[in-house]
mmCIF file of the N, C-alpha and C atoms, coordinates in Angstrom:
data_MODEL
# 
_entry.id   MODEL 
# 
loop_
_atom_site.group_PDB 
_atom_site.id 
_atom_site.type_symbol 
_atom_site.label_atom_id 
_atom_site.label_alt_id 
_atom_site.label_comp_id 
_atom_site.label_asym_id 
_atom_site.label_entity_id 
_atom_site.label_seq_id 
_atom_site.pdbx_PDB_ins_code 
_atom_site.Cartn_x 
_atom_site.Cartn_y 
_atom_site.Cartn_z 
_atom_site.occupancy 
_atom_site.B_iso_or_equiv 
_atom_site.pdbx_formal_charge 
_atom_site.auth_seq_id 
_atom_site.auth_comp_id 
_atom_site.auth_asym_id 
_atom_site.auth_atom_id 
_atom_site.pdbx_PDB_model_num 
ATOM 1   N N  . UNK A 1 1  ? 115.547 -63.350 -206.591 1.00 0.00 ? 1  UNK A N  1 
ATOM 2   C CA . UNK A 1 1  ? 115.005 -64.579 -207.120 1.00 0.00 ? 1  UNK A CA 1 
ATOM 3   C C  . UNK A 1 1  ? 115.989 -65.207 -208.118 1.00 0.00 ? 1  UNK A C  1 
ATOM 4   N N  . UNK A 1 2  ? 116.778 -64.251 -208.581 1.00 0.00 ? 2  UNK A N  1 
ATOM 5   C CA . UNK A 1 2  ? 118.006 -64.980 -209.583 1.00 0.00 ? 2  UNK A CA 1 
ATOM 6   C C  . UNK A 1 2  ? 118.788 -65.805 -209.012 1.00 0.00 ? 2  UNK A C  1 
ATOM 7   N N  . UNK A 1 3  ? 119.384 -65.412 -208.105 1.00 0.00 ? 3  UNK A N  1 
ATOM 8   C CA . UNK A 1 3  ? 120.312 -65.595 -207.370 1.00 0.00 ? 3  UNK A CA 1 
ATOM 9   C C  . UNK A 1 3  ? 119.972 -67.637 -206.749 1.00 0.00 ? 3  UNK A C  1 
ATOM 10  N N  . UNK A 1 4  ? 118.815 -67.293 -206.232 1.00 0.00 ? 4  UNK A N  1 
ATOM 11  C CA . UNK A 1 4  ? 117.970 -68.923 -205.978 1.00 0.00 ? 4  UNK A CA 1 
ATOM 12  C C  . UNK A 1 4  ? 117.702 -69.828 -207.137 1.00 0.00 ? 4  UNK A C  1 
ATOM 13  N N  . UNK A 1 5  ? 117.210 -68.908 -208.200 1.00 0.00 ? 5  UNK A N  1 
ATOM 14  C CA . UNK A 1 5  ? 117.528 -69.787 -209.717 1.00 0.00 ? 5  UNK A CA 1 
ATOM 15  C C  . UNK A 1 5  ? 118.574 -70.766 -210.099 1.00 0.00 ? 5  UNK A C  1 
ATOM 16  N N  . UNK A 1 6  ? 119.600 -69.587 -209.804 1.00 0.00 ? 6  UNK A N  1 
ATOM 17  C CA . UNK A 1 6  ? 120.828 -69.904 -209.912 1.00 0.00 ? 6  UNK A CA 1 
ATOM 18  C C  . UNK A 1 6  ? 121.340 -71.198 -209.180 1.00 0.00 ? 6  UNK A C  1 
ATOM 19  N N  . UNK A 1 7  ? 120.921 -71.331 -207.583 1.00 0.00 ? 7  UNK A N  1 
ATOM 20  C CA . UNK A 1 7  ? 121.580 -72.321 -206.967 1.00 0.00 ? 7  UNK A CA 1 
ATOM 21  C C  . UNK A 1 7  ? 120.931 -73.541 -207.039 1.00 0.00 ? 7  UNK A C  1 
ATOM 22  N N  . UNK A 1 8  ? 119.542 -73.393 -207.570 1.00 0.00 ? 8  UNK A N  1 
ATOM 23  C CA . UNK A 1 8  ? 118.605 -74.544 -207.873 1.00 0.00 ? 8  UNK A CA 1 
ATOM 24  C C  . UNK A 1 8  ? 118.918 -75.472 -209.134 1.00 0.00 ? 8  UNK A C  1 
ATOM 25  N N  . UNK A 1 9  ? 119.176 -74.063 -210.128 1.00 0.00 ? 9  UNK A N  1 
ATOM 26  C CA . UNK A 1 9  ? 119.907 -74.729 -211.134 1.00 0.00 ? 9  UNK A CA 1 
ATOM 27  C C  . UNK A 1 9  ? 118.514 -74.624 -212.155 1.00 0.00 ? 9  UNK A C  1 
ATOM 28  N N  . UNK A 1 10 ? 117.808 -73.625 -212.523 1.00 0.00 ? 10 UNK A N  1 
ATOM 29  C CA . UNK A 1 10 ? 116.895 -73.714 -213.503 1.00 0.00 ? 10 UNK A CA 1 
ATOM 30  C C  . UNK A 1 10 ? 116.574 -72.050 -213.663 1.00 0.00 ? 10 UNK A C  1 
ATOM 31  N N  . UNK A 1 11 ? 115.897 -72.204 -214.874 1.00 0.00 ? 11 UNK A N  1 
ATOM 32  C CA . UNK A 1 11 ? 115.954 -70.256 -215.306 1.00 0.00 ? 11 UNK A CA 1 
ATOM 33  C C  . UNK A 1 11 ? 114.999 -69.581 -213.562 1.00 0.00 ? 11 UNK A C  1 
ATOM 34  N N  . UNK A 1 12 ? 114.946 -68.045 -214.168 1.00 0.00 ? 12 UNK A N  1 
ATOM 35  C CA . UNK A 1 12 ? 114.353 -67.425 -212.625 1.00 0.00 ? 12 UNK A CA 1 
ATOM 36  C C  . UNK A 1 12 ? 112.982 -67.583 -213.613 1.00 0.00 ? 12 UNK A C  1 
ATOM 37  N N  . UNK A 1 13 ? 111.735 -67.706 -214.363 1.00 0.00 ? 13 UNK A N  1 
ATOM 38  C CA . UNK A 1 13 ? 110.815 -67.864 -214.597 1.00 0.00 ? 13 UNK A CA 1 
ATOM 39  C C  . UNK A 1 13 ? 110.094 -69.153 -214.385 1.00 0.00 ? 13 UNK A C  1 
ATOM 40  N N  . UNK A 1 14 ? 111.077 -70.094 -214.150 1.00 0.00 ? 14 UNK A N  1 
ATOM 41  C CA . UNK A 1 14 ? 110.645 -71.383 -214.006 1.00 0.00 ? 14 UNK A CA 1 
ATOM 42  C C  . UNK A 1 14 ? 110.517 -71.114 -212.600 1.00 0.00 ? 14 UNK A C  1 
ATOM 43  N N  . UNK A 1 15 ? 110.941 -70.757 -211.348 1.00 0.00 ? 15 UNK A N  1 
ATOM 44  C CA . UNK A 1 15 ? 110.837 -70.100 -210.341 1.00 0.00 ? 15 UNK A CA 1 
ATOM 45  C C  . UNK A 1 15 ? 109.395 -69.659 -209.674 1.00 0.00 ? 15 UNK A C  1 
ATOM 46  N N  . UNK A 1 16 ? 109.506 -68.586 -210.661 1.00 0.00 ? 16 UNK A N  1 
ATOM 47  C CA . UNK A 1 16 ? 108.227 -67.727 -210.895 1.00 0.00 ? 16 UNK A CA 1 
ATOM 48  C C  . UNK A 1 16 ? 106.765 -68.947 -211.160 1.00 0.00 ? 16 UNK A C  1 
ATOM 49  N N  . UNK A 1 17 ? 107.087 -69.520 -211.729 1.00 0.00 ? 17 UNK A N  1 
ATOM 50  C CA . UNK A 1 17 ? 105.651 -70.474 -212.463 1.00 0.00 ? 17 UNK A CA 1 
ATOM 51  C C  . UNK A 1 17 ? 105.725 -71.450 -211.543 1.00 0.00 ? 17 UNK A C  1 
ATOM 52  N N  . UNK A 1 18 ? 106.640 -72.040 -211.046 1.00 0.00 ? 18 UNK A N  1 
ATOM 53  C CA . UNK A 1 18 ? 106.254 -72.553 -209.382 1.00 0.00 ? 18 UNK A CA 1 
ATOM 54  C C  . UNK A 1 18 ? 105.851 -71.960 -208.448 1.00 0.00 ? 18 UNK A C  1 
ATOM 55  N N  . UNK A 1 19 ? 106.100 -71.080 -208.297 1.00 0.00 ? 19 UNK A N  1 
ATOM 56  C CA . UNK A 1 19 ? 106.004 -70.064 -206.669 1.00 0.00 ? 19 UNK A CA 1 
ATOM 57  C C  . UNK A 1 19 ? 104.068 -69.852 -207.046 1.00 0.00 ? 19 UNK A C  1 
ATOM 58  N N  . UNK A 1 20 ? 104.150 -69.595 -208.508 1.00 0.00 ? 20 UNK A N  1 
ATOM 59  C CA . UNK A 1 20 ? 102.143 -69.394 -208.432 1.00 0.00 ? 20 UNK A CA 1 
ATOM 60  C C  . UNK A 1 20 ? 101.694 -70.705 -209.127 1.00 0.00 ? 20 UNK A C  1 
ATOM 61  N N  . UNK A 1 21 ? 102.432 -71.864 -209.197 1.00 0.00 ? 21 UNK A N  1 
ATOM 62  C CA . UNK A 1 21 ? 101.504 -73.276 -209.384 1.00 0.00 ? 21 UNK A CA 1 
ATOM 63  C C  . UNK A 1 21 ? 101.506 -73.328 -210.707 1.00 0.00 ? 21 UNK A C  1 
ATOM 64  N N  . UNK A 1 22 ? 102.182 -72.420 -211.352 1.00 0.00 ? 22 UNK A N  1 
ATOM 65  C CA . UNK A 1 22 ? 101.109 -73.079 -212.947 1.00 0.00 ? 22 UNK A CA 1 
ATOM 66  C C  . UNK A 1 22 ? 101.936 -73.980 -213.740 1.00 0.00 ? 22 UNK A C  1 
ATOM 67  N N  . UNK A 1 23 ? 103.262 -74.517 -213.286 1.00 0.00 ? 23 UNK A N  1 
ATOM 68  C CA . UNK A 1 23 ? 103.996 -75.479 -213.128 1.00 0.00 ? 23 UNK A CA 1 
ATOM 69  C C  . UNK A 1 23 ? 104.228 -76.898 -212.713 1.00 0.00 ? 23 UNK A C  1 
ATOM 70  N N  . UNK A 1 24 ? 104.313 -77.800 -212.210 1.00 0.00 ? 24 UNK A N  1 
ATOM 71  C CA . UNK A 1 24 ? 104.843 -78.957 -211.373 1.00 0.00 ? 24 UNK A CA 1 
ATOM 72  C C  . UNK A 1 24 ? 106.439 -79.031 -211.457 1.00 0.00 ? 24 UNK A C  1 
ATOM 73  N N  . UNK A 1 25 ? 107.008 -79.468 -210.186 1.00 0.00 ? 25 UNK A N  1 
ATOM 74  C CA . UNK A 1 25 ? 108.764 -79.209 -210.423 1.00 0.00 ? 25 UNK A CA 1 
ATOM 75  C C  . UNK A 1 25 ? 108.553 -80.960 -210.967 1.00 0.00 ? 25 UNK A C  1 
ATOM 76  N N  . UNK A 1 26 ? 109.934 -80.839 -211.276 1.00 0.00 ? 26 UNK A N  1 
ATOM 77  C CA . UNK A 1 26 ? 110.448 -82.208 -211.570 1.00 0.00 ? 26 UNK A CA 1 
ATOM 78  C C  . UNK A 1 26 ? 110.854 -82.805 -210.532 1.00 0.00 ? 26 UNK A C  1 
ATOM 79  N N  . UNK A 1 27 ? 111.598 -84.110 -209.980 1.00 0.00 ? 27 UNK A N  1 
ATOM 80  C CA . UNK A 1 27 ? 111.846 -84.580 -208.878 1.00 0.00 ? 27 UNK A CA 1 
ATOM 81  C C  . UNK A 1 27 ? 112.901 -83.732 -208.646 1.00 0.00 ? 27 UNK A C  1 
ATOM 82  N N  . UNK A 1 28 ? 113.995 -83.854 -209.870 1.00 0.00 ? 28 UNK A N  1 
ATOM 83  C CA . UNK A 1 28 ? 115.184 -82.754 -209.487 1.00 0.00 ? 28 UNK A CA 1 
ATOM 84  C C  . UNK A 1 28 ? 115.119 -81.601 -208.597 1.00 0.00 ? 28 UNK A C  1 
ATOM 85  N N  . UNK A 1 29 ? 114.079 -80.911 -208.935 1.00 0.00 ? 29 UNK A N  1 
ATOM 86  C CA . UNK A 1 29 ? 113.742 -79.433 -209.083 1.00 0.00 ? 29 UNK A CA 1 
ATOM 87  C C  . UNK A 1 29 ? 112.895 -79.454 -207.460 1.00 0.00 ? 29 UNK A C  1 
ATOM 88  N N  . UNK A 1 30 ? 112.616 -80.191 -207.045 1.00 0.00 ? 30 UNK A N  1 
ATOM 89  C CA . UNK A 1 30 ? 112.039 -80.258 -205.999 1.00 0.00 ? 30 UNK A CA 1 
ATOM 90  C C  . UNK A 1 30 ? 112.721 -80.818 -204.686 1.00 0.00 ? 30 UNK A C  1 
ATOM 91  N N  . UNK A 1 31 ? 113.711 -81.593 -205.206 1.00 0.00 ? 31 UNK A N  1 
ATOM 92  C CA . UNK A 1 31 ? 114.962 -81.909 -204.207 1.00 0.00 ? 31 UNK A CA 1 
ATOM 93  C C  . UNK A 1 31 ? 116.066 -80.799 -204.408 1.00 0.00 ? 31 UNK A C  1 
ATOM 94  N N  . UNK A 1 32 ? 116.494 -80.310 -205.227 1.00 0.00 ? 32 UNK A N  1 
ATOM 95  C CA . UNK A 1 32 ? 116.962 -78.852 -204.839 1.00 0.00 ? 32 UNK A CA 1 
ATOM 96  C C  . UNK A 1 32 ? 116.307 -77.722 -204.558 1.00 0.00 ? 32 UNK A C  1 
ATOM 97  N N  . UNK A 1 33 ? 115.433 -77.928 -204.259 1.00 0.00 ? 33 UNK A N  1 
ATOM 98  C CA . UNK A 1 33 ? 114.448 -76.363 -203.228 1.00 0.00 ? 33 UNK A CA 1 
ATOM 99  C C  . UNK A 1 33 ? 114.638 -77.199 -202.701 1.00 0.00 ? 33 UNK A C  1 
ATOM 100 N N  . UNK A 1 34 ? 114.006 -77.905 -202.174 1.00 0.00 ? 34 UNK A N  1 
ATOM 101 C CA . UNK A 1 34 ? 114.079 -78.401 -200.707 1.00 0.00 ? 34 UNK A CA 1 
ATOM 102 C C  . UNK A 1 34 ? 115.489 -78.384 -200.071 1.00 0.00 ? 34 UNK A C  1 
ATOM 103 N N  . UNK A 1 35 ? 116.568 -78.611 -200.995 1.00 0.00 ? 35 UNK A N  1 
ATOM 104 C CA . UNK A 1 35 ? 117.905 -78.371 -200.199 1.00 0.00 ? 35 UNK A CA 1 
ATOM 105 C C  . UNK A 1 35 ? 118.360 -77.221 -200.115 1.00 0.00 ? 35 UNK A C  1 
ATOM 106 N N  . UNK A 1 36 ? 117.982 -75.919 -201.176 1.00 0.00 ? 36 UNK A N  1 
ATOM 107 C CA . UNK A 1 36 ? 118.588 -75.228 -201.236 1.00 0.00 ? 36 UNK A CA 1 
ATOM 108 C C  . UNK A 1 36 ? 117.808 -73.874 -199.506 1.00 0.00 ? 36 UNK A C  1 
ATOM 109 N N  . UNK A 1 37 ? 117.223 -74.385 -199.671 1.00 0.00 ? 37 UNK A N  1 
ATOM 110 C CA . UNK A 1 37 ? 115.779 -73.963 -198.372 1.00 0.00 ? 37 UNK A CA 1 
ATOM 111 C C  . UNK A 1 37 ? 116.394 -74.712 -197.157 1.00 0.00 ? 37 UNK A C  1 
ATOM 112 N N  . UNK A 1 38 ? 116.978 -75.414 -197.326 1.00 0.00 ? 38 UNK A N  1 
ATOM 113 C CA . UNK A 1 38 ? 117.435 -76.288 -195.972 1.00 0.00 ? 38 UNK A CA 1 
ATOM 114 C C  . UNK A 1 38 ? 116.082 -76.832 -194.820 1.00 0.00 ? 38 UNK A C  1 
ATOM 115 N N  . UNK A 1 39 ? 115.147 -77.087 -196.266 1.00 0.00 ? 39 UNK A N  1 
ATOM 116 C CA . UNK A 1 39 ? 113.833 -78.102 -195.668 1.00 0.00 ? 39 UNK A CA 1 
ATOM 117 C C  . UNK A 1 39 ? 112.741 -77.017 -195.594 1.00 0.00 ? 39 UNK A C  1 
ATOM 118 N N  . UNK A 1 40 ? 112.940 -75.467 -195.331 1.00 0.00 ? 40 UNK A N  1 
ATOM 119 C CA . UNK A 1 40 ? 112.002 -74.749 -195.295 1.00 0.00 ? 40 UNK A CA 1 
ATOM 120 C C  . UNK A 1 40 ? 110.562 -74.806 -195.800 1.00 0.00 ? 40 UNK A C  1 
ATOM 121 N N  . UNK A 1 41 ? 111.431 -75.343 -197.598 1.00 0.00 ? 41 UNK A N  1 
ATOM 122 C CA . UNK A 1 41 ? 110.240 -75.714 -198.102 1.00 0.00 ? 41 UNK A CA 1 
ATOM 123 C C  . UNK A 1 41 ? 110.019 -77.174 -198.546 1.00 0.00 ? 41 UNK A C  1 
ATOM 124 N N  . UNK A 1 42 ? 108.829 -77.697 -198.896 1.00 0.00 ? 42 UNK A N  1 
ATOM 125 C CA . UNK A 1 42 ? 109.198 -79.229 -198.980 1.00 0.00 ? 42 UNK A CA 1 
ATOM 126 C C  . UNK A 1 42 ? 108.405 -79.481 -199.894 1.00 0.00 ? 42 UNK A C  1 
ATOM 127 N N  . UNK A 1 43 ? 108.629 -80.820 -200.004 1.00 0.00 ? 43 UNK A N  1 
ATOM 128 C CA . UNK A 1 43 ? 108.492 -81.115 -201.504 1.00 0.00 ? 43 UNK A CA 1 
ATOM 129 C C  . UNK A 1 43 ? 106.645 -80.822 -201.908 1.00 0.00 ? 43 UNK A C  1 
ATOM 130 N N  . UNK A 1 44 ? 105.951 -81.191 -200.740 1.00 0.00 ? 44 UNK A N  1 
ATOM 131 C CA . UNK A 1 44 ? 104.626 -80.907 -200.772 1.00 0.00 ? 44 UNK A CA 1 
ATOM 132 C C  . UNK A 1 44 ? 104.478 -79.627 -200.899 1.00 0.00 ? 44 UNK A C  1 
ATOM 133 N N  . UNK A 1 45 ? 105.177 -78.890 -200.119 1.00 0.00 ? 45 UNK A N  1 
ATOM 134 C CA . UNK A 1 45 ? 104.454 -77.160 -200.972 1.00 0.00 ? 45 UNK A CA 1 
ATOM 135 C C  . UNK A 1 45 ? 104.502 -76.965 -202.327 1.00 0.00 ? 45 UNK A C  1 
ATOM 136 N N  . UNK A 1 46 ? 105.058 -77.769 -202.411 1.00 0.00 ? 46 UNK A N  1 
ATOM 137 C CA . UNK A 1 46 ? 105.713 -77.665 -204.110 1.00 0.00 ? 46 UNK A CA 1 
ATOM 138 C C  . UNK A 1 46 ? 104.261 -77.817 -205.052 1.00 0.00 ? 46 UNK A C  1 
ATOM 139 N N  . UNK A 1 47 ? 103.708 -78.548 -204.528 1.00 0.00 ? 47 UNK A N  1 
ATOM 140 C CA . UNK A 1 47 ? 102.402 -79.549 -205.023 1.00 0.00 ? 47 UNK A CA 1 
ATOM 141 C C  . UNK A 1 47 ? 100.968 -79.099 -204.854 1.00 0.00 ? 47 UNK A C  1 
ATOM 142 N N  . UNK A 1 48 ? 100.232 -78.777 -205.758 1.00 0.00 ? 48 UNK A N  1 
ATOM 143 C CA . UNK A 1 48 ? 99.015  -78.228 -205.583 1.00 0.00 ? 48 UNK A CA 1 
ATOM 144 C C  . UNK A 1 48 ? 98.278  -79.516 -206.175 1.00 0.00 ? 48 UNK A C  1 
ATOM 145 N N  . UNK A 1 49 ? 97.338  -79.967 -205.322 1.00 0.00 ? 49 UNK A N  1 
ATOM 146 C CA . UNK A 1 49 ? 95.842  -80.639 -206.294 1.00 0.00 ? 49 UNK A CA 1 
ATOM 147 C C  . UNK A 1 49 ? 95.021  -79.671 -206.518 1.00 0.00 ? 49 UNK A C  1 
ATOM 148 N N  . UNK A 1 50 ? 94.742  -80.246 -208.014 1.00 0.00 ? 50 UNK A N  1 
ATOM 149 C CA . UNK A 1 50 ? 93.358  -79.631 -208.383 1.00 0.00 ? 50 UNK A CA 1 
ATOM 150 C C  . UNK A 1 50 ? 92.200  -79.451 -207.800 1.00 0.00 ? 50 UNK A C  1 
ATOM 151 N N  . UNK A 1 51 ? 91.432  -78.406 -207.140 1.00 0.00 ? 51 UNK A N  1 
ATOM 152 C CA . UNK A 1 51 ? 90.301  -78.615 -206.935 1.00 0.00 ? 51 UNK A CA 1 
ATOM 153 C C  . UNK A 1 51 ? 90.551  -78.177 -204.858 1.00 0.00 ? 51 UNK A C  1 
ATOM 154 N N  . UNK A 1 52 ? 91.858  -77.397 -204.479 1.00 0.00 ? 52 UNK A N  1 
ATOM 155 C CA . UNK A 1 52 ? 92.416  -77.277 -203.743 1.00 0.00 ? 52 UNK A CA 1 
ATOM 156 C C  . UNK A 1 52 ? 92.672  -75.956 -203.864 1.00 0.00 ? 52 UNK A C  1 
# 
């Protein structure tokens, strides 16, 4: 998970607090997963609504 930190460009806990939601990425932060994933993941997984 460091290693993906690393290429995203933000600590590995910020990582962590996305991967279980209790976060929102920034636009940045969400266009590099999505690139660094090569689309795997997208910007909507990224995204939880409340009440979901």
């Amino acid at each position: 998970m460091q290693a993906f930190a690393n290429q995203v460009g933000v600590h590995v806990s910020t990582i962590h607090r996305l991967k279980y939601f209790k976060i929102m990425p920034s636009r940045r932060v969400a266009k590099a997963i999505h690139r660094e994933t090569n689309g795997q993941v997208t910007i909507s997984d990224l995204v939880q609504i409340k009440g979901e």
